[in-house]
VMD Tcl script that draws the C-alpha trace (Angstrom):
set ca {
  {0.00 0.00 0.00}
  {1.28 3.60 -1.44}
  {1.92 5.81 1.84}
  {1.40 9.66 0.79}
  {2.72 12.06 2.61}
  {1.28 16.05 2.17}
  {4.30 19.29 3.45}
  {4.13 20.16 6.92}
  {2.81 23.60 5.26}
  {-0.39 22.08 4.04}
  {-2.34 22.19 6.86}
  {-5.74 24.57 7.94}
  {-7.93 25.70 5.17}
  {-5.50 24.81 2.59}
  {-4.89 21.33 3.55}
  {-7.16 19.79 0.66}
  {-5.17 21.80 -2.31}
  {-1.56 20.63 -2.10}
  {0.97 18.33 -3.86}
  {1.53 14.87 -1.76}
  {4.22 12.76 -2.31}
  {4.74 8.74 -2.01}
  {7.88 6.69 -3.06}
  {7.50 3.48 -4.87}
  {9.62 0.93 -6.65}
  {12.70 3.80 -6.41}
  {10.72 6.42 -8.17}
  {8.70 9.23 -6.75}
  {4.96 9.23 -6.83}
  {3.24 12.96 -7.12}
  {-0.42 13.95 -6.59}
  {-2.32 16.80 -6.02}
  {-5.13 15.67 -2.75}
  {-7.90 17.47 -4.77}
  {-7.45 14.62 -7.68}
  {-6.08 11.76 -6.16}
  {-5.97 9.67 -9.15}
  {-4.00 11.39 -11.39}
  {-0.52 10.16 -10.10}
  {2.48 11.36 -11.83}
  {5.81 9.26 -11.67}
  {9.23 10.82 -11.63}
  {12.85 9.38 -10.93}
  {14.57 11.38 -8.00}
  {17.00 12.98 -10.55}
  {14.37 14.33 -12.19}
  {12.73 16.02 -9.19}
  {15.82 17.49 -7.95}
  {16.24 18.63 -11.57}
  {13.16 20.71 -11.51}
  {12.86 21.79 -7.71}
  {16.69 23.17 -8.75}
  {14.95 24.82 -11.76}
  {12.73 26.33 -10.02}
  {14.55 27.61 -7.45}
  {16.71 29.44 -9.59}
  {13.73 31.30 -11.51}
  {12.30 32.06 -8.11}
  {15.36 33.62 -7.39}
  {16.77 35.22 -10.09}
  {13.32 37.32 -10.32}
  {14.06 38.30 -6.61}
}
mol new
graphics top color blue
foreach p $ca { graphics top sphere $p radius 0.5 }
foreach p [lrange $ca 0 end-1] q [lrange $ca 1 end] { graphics top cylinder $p $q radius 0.2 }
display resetview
């Protein structure tokens, strides 16, 4: 059985509208709780990838 986890942050009125997050079969399993069945898959490379992506845009427009 998948165990999702949802941020520390995502709690109070937003806790039904965030990204959870599961690992299975060394790959990383993404959902948002408001549709739980749409489950994206991504390697852990490929997260890190884009939270590093990310994090750069968010602060090169700071």
């Amino acid at each position: 059985m998948i165990q999702w986890q949802k941020s520390t942050f995502s709690s109070g009125s937003d806790g039904a509208n965030c990204v959870e997050v599961a690992s299975s079969e060394g790959e990383l399993l993404l959902r948002e709780s408001d549709d739980p069945a749409r489950i994206l898959s991504v390697t852990c490379t490929a997260l890190a990838g884009l939270l590093h992506h990310l994090h750069g845009q968010h602060t090169a427009s700071t």
